[in-house]
C-alpha atoms as a printed R data frame, in Angstrom:
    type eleno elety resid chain resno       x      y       z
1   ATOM     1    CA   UNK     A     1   0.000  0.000   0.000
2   ATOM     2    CA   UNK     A     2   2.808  2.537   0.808
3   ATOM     3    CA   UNK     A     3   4.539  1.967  -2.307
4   ATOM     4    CA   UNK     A     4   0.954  2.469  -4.290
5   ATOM     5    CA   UNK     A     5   0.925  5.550  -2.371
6   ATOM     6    CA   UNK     A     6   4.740  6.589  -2.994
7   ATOM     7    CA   UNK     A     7   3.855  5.515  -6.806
8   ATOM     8    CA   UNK     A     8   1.267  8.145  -7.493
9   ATOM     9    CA   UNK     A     9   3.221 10.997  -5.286
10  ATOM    10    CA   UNK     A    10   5.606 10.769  -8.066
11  ATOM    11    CA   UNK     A    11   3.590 10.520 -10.483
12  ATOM    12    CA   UNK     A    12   1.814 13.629  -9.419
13  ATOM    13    CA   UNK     A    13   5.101 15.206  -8.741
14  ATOM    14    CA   UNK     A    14   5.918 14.180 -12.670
15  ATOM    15    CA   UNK     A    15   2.628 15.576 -14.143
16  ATOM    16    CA   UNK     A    16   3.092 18.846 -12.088
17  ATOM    17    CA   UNK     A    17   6.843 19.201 -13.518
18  ATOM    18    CA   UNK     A    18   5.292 18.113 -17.050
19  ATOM    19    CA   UNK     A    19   2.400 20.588 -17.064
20  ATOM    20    CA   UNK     A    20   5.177 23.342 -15.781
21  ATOM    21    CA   UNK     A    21   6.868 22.776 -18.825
22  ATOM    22    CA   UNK     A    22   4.490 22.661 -21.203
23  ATOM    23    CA   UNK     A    23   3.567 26.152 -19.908
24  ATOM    24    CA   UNK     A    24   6.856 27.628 -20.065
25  ATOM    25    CA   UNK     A    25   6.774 26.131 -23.897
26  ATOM    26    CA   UNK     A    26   3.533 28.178 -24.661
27  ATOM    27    CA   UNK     A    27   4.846 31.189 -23.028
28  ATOM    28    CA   UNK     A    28   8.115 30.917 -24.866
29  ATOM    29    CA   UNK     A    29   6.223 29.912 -28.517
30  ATOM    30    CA   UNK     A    30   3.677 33.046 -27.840
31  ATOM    31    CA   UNK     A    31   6.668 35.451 -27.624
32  ATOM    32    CA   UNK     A    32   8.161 33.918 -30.433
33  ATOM    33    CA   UNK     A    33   5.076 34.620 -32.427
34  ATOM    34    CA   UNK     A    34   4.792 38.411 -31.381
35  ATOM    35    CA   UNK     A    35   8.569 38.746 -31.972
36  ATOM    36    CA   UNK     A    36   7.998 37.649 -35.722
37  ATOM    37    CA   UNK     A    37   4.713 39.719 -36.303
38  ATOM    38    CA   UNK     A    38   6.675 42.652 -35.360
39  ATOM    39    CA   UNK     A    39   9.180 41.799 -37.253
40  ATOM    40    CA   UNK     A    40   7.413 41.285 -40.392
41  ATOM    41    CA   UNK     A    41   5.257 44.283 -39.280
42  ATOM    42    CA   UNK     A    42   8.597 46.714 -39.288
43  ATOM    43    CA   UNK     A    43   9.816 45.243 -42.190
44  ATOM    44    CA   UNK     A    44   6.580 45.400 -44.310
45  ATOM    45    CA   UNK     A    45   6.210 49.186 -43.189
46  ATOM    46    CA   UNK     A    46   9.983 49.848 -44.177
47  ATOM    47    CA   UNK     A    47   9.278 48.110 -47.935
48  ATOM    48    CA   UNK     A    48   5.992 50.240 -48.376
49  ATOM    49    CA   UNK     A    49   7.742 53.476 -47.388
50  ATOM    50    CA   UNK     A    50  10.680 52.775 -49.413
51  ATOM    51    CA   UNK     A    51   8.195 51.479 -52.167
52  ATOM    52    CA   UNK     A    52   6.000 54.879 -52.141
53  ATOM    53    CA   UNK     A    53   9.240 57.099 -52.444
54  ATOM    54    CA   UNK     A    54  10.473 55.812 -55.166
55  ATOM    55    CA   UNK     A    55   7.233 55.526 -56.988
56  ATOM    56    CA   UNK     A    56   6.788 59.568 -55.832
57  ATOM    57    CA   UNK     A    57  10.278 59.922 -57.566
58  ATOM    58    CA   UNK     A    58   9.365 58.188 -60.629
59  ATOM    59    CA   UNK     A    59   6.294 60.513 -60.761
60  ATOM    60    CA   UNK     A    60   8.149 63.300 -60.413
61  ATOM    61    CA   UNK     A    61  10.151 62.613 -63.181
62  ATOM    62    CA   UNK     A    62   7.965 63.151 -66.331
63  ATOM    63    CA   UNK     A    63   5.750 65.802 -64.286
64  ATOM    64    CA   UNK     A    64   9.299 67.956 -64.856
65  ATOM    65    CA   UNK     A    65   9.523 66.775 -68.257
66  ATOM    66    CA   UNK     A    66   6.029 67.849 -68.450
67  ATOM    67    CA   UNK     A    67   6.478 71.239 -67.399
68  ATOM    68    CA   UNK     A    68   9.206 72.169 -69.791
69  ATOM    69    CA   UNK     A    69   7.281 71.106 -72.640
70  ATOM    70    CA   UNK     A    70   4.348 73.630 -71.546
71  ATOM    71    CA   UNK     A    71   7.118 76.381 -71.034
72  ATOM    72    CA   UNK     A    72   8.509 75.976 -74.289
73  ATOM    73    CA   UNK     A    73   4.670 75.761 -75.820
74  ATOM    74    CA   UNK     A    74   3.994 79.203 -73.679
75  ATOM    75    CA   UNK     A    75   4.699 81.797 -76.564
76  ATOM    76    CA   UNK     A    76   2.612 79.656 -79.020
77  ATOM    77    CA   UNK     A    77  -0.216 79.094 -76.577
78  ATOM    78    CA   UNK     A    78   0.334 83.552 -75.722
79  ATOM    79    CA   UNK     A    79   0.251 84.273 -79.463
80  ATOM    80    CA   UNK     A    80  -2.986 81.667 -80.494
81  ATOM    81    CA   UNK     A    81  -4.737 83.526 -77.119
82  ATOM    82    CA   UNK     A    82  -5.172 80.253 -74.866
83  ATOM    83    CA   UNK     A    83  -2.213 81.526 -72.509
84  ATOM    84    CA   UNK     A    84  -4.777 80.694 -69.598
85  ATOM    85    CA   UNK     A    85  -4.088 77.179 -70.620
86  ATOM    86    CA   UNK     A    86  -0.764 77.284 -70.198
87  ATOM    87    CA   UNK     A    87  -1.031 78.830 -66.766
88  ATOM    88    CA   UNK     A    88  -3.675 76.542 -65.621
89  ATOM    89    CA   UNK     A    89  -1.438 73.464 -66.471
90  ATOM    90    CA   UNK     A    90   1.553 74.716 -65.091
91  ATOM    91    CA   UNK     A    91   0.046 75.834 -61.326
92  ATOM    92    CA   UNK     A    92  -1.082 72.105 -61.285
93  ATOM    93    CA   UNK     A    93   1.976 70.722 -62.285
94  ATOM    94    CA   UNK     A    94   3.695 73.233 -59.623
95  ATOM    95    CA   UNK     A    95   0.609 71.554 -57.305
96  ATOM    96    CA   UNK     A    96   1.806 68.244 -57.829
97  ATOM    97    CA   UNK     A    97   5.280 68.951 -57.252
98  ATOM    98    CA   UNK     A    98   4.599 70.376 -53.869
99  ATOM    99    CA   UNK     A    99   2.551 67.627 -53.065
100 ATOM   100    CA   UNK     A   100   5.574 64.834 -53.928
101 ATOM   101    CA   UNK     A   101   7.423 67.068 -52.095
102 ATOM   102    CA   UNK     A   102   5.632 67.370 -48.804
103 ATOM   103    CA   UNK     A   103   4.747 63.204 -49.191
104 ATOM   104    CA   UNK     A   104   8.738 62.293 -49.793
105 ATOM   105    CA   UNK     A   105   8.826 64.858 -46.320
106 ATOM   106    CA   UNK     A   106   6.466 62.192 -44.489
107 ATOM   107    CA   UNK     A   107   8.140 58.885 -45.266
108 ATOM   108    CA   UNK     A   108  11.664 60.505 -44.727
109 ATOM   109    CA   UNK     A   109  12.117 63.076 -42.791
110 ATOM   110    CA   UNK     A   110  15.112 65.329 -42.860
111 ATOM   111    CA   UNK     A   111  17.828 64.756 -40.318
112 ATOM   112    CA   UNK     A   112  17.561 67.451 -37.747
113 ATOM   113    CA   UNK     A   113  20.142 69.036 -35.472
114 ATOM   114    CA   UNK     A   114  18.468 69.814 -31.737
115 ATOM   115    CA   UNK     A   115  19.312 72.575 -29.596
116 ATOM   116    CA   UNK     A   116  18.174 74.681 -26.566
117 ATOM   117    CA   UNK     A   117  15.747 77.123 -28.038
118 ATOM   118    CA   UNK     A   118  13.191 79.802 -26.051
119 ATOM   119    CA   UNK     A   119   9.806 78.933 -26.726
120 ATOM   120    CA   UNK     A   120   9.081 82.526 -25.858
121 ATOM   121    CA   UNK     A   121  11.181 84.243 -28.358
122 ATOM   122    CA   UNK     A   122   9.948 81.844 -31.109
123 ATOM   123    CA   UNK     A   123   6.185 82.445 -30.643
124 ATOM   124    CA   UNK     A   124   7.000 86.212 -30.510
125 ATOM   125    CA   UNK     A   125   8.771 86.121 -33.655
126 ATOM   126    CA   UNK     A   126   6.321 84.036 -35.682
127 ATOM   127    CA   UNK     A   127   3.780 86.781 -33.879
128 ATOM   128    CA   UNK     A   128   5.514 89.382 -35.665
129 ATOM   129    CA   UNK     A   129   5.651 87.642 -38.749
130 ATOM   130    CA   UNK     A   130   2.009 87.368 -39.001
131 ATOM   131    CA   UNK     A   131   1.001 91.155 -37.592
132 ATOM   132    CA   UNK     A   132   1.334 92.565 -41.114
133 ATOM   133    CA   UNK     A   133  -0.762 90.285 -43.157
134 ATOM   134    CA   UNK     A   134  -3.407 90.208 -39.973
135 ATOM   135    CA   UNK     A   135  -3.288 93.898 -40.351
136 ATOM   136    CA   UNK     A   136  -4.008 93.962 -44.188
137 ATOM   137    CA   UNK     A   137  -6.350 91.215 -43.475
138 ATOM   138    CA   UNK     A   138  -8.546 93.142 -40.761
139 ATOM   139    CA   UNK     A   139  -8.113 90.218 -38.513
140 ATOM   140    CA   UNK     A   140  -7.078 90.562 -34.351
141 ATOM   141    CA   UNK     A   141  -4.417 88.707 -33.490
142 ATOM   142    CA   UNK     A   142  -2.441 88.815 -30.395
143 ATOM   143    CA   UNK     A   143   0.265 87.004 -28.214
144 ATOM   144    CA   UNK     A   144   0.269 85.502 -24.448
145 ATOM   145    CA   UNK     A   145   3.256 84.441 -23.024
146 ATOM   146    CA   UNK     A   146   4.806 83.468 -19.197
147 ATOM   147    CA   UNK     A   147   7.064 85.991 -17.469
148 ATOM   148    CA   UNK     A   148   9.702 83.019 -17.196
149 ATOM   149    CA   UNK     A   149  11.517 81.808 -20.069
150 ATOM   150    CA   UNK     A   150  10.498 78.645 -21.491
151 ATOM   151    CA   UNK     A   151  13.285 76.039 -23.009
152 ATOM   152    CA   UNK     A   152  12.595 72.973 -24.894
153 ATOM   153    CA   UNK     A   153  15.173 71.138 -26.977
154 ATOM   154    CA   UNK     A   154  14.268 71.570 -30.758
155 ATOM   155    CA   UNK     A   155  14.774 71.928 -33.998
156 ATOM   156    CA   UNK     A   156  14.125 75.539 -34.448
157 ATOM   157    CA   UNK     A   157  13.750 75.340 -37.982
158 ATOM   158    CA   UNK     A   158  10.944 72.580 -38.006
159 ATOM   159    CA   UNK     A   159   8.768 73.920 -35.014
160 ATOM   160    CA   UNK     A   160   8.273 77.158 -37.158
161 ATOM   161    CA   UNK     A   161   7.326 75.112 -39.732
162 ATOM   162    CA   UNK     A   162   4.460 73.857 -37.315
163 ATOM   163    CA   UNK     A   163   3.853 77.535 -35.865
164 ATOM   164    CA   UNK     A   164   3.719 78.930 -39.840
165 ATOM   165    CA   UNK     A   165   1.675 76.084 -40.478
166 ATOM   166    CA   UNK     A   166  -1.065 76.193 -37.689
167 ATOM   167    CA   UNK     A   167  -0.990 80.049 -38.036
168 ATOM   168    CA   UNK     A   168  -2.053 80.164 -41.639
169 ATOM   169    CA   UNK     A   169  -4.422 77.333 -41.413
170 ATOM   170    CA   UNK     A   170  -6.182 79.777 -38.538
171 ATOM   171    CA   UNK     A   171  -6.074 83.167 -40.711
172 ATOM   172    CA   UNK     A   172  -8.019 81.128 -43.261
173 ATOM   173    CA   UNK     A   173 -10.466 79.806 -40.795
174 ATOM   174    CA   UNK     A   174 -11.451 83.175 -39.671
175 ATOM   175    CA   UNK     A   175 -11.080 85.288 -43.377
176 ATOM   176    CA   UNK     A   176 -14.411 83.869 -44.109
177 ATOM   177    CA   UNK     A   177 -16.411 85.114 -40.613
178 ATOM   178    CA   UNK     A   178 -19.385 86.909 -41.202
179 ATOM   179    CA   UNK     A   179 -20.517 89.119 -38.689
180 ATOM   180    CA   UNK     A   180 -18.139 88.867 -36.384
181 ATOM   181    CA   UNK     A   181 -14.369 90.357 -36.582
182 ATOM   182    CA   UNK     A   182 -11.964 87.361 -36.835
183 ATOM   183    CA   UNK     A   183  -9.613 86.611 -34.501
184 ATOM   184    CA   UNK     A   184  -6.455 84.834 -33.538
185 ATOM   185    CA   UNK     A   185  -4.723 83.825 -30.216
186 ATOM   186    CA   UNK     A   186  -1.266 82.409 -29.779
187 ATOM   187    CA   UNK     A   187  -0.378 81.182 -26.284
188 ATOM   188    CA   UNK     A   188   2.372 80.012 -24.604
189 ATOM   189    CA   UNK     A   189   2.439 78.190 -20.437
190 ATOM   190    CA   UNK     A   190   4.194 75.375 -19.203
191 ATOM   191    CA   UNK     A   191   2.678 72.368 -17.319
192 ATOM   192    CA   UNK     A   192   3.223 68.733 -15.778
193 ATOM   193    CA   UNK     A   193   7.367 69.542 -17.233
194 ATOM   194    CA   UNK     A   194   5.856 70.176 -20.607
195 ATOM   195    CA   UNK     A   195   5.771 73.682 -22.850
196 ATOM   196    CA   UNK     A   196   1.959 74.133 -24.326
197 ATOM   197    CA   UNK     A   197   1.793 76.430 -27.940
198 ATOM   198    CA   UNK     A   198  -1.975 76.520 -28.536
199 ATOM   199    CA   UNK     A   199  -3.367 78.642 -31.637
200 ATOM   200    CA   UNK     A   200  -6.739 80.202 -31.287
201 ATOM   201    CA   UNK     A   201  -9.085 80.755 -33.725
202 ATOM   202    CA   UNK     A   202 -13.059 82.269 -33.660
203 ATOM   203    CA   UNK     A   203 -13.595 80.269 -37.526
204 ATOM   204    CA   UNK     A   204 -16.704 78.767 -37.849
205 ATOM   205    CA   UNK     A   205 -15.178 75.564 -36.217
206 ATOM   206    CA   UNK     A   206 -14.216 71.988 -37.491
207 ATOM   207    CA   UNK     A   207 -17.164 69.955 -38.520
208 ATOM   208    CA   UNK     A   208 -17.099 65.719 -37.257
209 ATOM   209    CA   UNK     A   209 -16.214 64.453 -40.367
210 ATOM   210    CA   UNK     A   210 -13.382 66.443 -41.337
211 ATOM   211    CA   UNK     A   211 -12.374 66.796 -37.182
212 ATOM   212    CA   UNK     A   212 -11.940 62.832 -37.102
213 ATOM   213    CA   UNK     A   213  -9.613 63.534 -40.487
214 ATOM   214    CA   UNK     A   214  -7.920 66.331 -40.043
215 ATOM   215    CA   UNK     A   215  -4.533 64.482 -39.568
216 ATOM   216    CA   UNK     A   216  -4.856 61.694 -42.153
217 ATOM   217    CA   UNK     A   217  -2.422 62.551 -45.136
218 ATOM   218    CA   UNK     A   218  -3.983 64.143 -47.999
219 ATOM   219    CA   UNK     A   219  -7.564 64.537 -46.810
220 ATOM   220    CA   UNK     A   220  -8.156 68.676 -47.291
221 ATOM   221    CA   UNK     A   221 -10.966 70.885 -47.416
222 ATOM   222    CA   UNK     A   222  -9.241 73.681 -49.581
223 ATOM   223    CA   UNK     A   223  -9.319 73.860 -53.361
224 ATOM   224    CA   UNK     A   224  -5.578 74.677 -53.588
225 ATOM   225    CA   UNK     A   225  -4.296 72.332 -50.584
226 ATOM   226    CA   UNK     A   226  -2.090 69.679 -49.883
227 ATOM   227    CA   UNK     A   227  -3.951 67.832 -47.378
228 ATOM   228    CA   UNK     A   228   0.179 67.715 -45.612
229 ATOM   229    CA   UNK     A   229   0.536 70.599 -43.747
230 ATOM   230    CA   UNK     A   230  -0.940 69.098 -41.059
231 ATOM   231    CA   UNK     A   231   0.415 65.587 -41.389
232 ATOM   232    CA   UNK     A   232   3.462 67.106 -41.271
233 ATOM   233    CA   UNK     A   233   3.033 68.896 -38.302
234 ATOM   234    CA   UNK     A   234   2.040 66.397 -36.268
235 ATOM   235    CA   UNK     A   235   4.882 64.047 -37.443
236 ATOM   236    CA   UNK     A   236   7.626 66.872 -36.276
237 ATOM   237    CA   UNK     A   237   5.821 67.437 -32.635
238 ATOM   238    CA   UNK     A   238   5.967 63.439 -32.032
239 ATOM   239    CA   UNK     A   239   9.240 63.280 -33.216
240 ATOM   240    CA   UNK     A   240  10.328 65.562 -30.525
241 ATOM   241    CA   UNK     A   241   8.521 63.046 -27.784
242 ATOM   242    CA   UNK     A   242   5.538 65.605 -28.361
243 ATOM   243    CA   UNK     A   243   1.846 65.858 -28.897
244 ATOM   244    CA   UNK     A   244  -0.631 67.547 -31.165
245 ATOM   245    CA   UNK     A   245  -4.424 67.460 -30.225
246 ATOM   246    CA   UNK     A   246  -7.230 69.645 -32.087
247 ATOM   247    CA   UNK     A   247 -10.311 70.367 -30.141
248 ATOM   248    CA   UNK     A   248 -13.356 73.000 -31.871
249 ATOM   249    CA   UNK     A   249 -16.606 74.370 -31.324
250 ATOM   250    CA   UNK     A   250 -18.661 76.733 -33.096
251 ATOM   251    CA   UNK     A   251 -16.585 79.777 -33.417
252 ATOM   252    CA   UNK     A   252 -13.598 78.660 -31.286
253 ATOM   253    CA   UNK     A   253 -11.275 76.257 -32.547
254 ATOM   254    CA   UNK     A   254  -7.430 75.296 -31.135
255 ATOM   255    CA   UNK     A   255  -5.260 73.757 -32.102
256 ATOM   256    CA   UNK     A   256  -1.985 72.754 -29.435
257 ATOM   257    CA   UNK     A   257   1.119 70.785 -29.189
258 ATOM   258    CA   UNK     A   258   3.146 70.146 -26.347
259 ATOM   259    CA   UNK     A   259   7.066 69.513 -26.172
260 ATOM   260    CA   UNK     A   260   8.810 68.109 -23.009
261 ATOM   261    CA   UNK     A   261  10.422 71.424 -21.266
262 ATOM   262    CA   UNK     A   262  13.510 72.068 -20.688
């Protein structure tokens, strides 16, 4: 009886060991599996980026061929009267260029050299910038900063990109108010260790559709845009451990990123 007893302790004490096992051989296949779908998943996303820009550069390609065709065509086109042709076909060709342009800017960003920059002293510049053209514009546009100095570590080039970009974007969300004077607001404060920009705008606000795709790549709401600018934007914040975020109401929209302070 004992060694019936001692029999099926070790038996137990086999199937126990056994079942350990085959758990640790799950556990270890599972990770295996996510460690090759991320794999693939990184590698597919590398050959579709590398794909797309070097189909945009084979586009580009016979659009410039295109172009100098119309150019030398311009003085016959001027002399037969159909020089509006001419000028049509070449401001979309110029369209499509800047559109390859700002796509090849997406899937490979330029190399950028950081460096201690005032947040303050950037928004007031970009603030000056902008005065004139609010001025000839009729539209109110003014600045808020922090009495302290606010560093981040940047590329100063590429956040005025983003400030020149979210500033137009708001003086053509307000040229079209009717009935009330537009205006603009950029601001400046620092919380939680991060610096806050915000642009304010009193447009007629973001509707749902175009709010949930305002930062997919070429979805636009303008006759002459990109659908980029944006994109873009939000690609350079995030690439400096940032954030972007959009929120809009009737006649109040803002737009903000944040960058880790300094």
């Amino acid at each position: 009886m004992v060694d019936l007893y001692q029999e099926k302790a070790i038996l137990e004490s086999k199937n126990l060991k056994l079942e350990q096992e085959i758990f640790e051989k799950q556990r270890t296949l599972k990770n295996l599996q996510l460690a090759i779908q991320s794999a693939t998943s990184d590698f597919q996303s590398a050959s579709a980026s590398h794909l797309a820009a070097g189909l945009a550069h084979e586009i580009r390609n016979p659009l410039t061929t295109f172009k100098g065709f119309i150019q030398l065509l311009q003085p016959e086109l001027q002399a037969a009267g159909k020089q509006e042709f001419a000028d049509v076909a070449l401001d979309e060709l110029n369209r499509a260029n800047s559109l390859l342009t700002e796509f090849l800017s997406v899937l490979k960003p330029a190399s950028s050299e950081k460096e201690k920059i005032s947040v303050n002293q950037l928004a007031a510049s970009m603030f000056k910038l902008f005065s004139s053209e609010s001025i000839l514009k009729d539209i109110e546009i003014d600045i808020e900063l922090p009495d302290e100095e606010l560093y981040v570590l940047a590329d100063e080039n590429a956040i005025k990109q983003v400030l020149i970009n979210l500033l137009k974007n708001a003086i053509e969300a307000v040229e079209g108010n009717r009935g009330n004077k537009g205006s603009i607001k950029l601001v400046v404060n620092e919380d939680g260790g991060f610096v806050h920009v915000s642009v304010l705008d009193n447009g007629k606000g973001i509707d749902e559709y175009s709010l949930k795709k305002i930062f997919t790549p070429f979805y636009t709401t303008k006759s002459d845009g990109t659908g980029m600018g944006l994109v873009i934007s939000k690609q350079i914040i995030e690439n400096h451990g940032g954030e972007m975020t959009v929120t809009t109401q009737p006649f109040k929209t803002i737009f903000e990123f944040s960058l880790p302070a300094i």
